[in-house]
HTML snippet that shows the backbone in 3Dmol.js (N, CA, C, O; Angstrom):
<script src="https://3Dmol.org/build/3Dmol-min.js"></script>
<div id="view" style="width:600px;height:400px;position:relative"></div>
<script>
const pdb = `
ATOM      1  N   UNK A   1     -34.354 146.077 181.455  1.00  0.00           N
ATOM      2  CA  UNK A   1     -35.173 145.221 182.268  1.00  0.00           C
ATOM      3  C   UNK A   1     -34.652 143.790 182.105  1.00  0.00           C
ATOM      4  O   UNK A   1     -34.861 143.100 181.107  1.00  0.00           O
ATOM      5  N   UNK A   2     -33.916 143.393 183.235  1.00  0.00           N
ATOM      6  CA  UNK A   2     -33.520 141.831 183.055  1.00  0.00           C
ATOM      7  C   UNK A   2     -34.739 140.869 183.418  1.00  0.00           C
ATOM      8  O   UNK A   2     -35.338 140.759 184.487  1.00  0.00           O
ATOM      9  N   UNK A   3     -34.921 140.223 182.237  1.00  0.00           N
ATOM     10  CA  UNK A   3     -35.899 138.788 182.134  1.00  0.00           C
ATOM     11  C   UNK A   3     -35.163 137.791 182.395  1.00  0.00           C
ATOM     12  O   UNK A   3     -33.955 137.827 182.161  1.00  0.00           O
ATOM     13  N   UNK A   4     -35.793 136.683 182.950  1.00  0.00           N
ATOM     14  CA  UNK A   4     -35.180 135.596 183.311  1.00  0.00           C
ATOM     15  C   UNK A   4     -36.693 134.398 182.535  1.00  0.00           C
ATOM     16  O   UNK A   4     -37.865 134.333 182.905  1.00  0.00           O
ATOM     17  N   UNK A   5     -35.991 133.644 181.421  1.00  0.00           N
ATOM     18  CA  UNK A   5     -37.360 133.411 180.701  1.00  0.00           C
ATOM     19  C   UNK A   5     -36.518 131.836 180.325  1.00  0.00           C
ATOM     20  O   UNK A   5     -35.301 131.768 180.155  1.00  0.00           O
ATOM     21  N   UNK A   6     -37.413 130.715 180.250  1.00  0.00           N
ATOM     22  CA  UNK A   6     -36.815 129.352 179.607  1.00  0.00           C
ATOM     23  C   UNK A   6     -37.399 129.051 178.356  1.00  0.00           C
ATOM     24  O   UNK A   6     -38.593 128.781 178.225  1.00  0.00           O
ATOM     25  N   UNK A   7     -36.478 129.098 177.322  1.00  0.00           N
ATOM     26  CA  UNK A   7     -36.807 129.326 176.055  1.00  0.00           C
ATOM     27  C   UNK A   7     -36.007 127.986 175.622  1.00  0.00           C
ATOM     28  O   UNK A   7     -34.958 127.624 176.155  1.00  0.00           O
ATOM     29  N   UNK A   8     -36.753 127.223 174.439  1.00  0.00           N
ATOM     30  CA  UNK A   8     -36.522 125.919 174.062  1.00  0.00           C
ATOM     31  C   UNK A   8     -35.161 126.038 173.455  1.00  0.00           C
ATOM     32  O   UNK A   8     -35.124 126.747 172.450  1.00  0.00           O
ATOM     33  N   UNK A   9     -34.086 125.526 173.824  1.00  0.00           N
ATOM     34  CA  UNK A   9     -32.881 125.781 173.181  1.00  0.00           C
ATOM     35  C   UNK A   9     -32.580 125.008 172.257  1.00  0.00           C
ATOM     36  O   UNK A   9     -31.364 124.954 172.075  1.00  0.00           O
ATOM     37  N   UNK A  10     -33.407 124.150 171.343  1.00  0.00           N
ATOM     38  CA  UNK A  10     -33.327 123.693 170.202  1.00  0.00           C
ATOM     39  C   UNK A  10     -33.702 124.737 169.118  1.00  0.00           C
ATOM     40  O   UNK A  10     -33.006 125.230 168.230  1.00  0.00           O
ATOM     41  N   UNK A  11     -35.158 124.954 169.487  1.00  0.00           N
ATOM     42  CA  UNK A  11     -35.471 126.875 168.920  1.00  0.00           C
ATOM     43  C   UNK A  11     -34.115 127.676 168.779  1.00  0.00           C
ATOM     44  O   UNK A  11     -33.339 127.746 167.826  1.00  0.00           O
ATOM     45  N   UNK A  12     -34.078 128.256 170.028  1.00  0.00           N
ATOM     46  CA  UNK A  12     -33.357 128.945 169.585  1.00  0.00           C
ATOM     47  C   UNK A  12     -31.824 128.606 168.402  1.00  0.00           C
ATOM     48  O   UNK A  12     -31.618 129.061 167.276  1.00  0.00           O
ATOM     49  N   UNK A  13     -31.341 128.058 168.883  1.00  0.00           N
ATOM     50  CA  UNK A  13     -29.929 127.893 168.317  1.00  0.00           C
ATOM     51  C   UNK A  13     -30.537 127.673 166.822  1.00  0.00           C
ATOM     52  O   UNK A  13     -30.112 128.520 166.037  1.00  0.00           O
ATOM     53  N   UNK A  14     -31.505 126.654 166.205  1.00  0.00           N
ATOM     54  CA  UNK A  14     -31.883 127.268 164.819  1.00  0.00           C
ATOM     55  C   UNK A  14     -31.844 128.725 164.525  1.00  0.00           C
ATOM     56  O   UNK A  14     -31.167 129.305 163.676  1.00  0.00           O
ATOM     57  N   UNK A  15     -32.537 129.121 165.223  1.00  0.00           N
ATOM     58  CA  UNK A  15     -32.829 130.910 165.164  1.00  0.00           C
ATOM     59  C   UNK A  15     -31.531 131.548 164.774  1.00  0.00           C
ATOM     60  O   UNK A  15     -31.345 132.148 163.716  1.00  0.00           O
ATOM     61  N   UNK A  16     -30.392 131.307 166.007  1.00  0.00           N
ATOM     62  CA  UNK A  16     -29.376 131.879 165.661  1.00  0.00           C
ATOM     63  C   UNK A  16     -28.753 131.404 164.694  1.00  0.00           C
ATOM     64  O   UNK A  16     -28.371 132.401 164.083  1.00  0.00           O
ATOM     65  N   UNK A  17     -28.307 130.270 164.014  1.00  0.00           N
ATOM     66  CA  UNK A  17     -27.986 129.765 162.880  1.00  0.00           C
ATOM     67  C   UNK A  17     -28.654 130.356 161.167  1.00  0.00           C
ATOM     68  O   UNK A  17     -28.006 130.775 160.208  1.00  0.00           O
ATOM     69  N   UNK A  18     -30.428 130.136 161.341  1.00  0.00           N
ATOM     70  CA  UNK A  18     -30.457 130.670 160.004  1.00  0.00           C
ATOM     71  C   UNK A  18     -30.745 132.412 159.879  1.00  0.00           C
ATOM     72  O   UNK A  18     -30.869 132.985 158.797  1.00  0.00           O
ATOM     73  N   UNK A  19     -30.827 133.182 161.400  1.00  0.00           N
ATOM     74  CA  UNK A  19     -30.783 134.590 161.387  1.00  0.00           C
ATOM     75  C   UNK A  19     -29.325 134.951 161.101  1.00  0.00           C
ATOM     76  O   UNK A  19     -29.185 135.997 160.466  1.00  0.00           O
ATOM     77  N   UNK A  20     -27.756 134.027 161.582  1.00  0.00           N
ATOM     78  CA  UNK A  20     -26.755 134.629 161.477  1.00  0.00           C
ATOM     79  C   UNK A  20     -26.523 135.628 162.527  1.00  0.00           C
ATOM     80  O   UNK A  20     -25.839 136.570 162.127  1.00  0.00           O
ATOM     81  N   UNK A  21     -26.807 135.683 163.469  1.00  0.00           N
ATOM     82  CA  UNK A  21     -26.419 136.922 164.531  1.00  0.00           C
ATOM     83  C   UNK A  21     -25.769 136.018 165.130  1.00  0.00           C
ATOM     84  O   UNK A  21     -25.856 134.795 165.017  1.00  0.00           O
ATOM     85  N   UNK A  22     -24.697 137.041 166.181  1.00  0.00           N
ATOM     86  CA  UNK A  22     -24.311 136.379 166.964  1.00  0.00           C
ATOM     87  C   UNK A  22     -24.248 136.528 168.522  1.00  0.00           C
ATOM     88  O   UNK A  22     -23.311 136.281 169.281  1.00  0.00           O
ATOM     89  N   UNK A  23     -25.607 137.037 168.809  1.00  0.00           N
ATOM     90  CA  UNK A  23     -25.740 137.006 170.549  1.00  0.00           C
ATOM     91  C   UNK A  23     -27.879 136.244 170.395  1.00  0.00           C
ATOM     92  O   UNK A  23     -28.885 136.666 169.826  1.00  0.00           O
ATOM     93  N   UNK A  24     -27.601 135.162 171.166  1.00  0.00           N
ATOM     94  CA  UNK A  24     -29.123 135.029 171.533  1.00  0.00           C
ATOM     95  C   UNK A  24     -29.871 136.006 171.863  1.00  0.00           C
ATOM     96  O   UNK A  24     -31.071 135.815 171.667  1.00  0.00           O
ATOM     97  N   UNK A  25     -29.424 137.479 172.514  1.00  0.00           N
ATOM     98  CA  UNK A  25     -30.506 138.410 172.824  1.00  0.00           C
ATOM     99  C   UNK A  25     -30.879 139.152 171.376  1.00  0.00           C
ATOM    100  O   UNK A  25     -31.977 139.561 170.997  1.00  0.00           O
ATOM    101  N   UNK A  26     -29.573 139.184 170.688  1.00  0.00           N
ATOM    102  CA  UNK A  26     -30.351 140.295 169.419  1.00  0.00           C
ATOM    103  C   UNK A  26     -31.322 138.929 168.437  1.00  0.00           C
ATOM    104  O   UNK A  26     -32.225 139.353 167.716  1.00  0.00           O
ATOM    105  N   UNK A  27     -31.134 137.735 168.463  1.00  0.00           N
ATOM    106  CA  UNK A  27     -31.418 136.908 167.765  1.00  0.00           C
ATOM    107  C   UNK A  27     -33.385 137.017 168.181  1.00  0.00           C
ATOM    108  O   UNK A  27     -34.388 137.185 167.487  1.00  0.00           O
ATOM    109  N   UNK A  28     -33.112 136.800 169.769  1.00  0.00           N
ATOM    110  CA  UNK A  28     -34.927 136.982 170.297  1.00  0.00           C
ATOM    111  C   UNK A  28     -35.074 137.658 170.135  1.00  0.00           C
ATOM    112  O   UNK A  28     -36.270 137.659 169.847  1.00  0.00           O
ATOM    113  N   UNK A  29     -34.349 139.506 169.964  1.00  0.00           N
ATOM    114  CA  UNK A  29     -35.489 140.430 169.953  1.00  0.00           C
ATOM    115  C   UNK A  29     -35.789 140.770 167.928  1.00  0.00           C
ATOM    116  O   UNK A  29     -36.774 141.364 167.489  1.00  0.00           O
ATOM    117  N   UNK A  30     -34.887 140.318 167.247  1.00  0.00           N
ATOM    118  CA  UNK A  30     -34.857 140.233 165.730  1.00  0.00           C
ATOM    119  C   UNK A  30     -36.323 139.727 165.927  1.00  0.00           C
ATOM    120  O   UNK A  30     -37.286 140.493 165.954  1.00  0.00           O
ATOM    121  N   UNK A  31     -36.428 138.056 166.094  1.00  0.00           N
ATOM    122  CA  UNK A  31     -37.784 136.980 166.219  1.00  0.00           C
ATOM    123  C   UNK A  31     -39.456 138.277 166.790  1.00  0.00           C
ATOM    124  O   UNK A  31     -40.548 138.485 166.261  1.00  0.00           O
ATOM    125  N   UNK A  32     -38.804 138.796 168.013  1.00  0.00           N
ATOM    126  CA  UNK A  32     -40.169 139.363 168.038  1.00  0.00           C
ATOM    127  C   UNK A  32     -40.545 140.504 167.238  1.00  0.00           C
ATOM    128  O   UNK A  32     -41.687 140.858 166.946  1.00  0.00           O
ATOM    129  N   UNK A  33     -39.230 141.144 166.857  1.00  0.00           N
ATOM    130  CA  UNK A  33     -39.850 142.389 166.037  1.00  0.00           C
ATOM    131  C   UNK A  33     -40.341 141.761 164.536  1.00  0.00           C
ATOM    132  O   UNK A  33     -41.080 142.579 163.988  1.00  0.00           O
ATOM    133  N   UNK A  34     -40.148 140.595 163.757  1.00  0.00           N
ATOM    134  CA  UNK A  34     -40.773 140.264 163.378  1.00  0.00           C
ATOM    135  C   UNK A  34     -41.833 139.571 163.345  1.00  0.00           C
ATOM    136  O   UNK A  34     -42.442 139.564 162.275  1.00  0.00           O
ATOM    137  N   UNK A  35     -42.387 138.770 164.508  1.00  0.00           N
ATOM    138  CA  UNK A  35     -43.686 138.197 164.804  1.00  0.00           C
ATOM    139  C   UNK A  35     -44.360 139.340 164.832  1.00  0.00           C
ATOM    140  O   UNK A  35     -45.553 139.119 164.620  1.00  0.00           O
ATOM    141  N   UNK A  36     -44.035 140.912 165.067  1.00  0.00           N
ATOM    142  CA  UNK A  36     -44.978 141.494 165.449  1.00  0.00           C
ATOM    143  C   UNK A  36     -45.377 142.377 164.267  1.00  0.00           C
ATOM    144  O   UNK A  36     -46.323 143.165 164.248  1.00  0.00           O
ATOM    145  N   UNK A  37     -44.416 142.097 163.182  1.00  0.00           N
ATOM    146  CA  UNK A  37     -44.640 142.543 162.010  1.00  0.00           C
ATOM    147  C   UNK A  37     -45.664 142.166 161.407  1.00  0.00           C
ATOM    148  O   UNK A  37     -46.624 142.776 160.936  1.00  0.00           O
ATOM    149  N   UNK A  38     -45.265 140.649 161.481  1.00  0.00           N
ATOM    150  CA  UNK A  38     -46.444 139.819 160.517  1.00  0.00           C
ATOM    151  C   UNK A  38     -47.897 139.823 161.305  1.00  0.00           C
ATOM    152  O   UNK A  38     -48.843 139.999 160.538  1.00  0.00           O
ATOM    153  N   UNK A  39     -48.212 139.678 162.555  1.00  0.00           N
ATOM    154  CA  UNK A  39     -49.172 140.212 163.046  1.00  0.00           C
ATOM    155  C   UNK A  39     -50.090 141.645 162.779  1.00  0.00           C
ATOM    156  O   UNK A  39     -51.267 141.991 162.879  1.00  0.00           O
ATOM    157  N   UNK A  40     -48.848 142.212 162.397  1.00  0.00           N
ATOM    158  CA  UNK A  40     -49.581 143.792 161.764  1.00  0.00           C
ATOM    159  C   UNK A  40     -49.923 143.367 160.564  1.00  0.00           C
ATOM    160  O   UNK A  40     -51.110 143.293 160.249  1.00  0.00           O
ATOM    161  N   UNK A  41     -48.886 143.014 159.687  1.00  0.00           N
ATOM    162  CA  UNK A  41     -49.523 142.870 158.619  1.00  0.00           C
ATOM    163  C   UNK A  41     -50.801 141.844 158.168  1.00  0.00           C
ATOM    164  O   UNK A  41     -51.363 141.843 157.072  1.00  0.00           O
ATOM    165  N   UNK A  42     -51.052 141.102 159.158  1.00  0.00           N
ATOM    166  CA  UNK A  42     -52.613 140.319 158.987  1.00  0.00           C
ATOM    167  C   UNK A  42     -53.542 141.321 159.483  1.00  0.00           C
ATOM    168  O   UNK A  42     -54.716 141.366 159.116  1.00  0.00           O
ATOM    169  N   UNK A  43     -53.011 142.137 160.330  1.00  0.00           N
ATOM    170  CA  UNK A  43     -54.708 143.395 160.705  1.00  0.00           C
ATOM    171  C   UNK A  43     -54.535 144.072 159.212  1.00  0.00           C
ATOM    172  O   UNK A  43     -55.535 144.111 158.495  1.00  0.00           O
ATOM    173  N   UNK A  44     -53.644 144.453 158.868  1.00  0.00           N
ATOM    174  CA  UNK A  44     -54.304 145.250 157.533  1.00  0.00           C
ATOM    175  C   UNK A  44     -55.022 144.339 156.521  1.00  0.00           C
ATOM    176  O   UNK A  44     -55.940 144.856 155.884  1.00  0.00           O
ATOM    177  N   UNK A  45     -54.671 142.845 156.256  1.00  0.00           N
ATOM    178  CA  UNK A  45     -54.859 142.230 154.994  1.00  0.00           C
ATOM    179  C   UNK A  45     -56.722 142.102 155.815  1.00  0.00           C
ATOM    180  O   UNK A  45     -57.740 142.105 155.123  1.00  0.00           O
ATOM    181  N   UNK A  46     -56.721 142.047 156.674  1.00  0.00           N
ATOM    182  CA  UNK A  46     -58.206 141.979 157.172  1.00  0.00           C
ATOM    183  C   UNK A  46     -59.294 143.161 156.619  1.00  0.00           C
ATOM    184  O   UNK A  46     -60.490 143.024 156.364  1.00  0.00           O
ATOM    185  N   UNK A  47     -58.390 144.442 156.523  1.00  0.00           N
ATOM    186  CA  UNK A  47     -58.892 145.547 156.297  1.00  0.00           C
ATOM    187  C   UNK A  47     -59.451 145.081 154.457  1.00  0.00           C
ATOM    188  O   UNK A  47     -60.340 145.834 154.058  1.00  0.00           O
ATOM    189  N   UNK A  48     -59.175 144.390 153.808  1.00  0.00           N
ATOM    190  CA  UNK A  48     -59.081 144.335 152.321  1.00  0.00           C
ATOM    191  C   UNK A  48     -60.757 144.400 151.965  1.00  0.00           C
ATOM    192  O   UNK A  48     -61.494 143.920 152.826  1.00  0.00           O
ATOM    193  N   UNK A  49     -61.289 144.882 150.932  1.00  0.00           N
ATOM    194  CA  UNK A  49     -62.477 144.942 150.789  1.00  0.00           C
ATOM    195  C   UNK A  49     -63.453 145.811 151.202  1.00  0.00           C
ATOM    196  O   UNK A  49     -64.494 146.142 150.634  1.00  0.00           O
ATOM    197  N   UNK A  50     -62.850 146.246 152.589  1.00  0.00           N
ATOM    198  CA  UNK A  50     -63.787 146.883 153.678  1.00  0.00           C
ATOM    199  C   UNK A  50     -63.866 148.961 153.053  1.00  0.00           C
ATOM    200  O   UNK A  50     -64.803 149.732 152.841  1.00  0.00           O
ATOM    201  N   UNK A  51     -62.902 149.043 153.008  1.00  0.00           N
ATOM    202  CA  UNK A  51     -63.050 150.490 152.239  1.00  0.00           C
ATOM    203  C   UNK A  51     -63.431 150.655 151.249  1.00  0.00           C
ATOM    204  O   UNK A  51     -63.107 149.978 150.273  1.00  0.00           O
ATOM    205  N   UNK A  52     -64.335 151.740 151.237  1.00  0.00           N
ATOM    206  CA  UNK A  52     -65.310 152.080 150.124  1.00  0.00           C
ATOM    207  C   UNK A  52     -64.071 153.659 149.279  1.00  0.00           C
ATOM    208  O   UNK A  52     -63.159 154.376 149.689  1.00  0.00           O
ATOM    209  N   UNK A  53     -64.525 153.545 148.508  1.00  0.00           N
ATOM    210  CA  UNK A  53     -64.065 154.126 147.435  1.00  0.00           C
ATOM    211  C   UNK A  53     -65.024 154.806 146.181  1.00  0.00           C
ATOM    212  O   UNK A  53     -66.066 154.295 145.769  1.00  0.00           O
ATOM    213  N   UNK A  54     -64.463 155.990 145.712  1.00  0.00           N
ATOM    214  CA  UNK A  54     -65.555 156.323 144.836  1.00  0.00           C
ATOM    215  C   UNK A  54     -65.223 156.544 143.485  1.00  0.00           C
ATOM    216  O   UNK A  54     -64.472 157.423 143.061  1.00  0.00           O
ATOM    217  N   UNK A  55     -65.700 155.874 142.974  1.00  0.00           N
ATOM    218  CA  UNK A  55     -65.176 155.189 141.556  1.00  0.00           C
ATOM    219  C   UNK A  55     -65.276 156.067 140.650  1.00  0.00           C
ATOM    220  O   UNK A  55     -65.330 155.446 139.588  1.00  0.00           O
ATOM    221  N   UNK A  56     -65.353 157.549 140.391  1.00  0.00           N
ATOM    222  CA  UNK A  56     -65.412 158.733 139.693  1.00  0.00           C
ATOM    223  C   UNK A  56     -64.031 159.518 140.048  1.00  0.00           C
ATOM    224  O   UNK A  56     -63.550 160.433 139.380  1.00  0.00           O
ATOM    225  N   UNK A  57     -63.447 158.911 141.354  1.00  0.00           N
ATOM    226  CA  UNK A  57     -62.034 159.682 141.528  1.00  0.00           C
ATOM    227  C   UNK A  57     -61.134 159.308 140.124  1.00  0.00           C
ATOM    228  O   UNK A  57     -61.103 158.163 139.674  1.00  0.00           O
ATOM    229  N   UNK A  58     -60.447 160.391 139.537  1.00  0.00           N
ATOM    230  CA  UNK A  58     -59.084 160.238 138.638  1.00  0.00           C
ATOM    231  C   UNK A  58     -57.835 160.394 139.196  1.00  0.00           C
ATOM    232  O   UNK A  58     -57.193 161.424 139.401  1.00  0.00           O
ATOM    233  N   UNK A  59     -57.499 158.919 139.476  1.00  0.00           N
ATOM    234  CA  UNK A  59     -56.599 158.860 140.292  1.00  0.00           C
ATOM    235  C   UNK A  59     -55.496 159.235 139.205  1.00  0.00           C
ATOM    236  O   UNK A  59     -54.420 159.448 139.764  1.00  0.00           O
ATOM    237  N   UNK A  60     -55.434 159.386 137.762  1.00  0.00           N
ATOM    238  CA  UNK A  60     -54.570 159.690 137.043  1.00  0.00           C
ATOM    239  C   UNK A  60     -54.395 161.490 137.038  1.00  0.00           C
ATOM    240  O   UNK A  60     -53.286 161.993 137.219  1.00  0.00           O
ATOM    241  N   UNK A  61     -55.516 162.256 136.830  1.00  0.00           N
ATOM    242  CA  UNK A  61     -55.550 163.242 137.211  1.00  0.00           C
ATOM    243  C   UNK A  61     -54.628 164.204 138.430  1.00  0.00           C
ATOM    244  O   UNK A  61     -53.986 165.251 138.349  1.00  0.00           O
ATOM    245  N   UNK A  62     -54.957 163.205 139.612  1.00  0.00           N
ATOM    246  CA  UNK A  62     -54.442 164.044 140.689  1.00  0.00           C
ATOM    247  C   UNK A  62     -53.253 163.820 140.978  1.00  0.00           C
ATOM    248  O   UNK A  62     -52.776 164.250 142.029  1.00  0.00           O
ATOM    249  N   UNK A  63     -52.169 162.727 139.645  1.00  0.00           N
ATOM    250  CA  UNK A  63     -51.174 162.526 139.910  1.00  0.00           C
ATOM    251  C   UNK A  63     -50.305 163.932 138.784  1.00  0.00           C
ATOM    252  O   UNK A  63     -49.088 164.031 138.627  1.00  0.00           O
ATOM    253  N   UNK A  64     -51.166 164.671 138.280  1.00  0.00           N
ATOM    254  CA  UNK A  64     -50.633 165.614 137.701  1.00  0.00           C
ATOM    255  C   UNK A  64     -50.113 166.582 138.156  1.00  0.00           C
ATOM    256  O   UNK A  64     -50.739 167.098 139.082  1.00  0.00           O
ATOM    257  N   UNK A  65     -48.689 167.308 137.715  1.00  0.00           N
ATOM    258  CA  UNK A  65     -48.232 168.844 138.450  1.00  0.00           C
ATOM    259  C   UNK A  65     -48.915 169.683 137.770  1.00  0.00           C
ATOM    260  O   UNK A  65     -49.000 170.766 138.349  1.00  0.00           O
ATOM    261  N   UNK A  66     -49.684 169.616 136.321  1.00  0.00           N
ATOM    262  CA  UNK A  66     -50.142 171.297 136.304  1.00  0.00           C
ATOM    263  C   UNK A  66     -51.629 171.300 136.110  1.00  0.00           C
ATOM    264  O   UNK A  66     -52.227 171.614 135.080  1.00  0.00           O
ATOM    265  N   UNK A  67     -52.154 170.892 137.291  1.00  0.00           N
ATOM    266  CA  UNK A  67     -53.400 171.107 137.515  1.00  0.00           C
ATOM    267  C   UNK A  67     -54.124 172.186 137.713  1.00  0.00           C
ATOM    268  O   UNK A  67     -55.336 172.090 137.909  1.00  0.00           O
TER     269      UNK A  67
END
`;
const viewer = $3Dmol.createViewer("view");
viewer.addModel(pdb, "pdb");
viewer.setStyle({}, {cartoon: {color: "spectrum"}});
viewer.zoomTo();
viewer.render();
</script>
């Protein structure tokens, strides 16, 4: 799918400089697959607290083979 998009070319060329690639397209799509990382990883850190757990599990137990 060809995009035709105006992207700040001061941005970028940092981008490509401290990513080290050498085509602007793998450099933008590197940038989004990590924005979309760190976006995931704030929905989980949201999750923190929220699961209940039952504090009688032996989590040492069920790491045993001869149960």
């Amino acid at each position: 799918m060809a995009t035709n998009l105006s992207i700040d070319a001061r941005l970028l060329d940092d981008a490509l400089k401290i990513g080290g690639l050498k085509t602007k397209k793998d450099t933008v799509n590197l940038a989004l697959e990590e924005f979309i990382k760190r976006r995931k990883q704030t929905e989980i850190i949201s999750l923190f607290g929220m699961v209940e757990y039952n504090e009688d599990y032996d989590y040492k137990r069920a790491r045993r083979r001869d149960q």
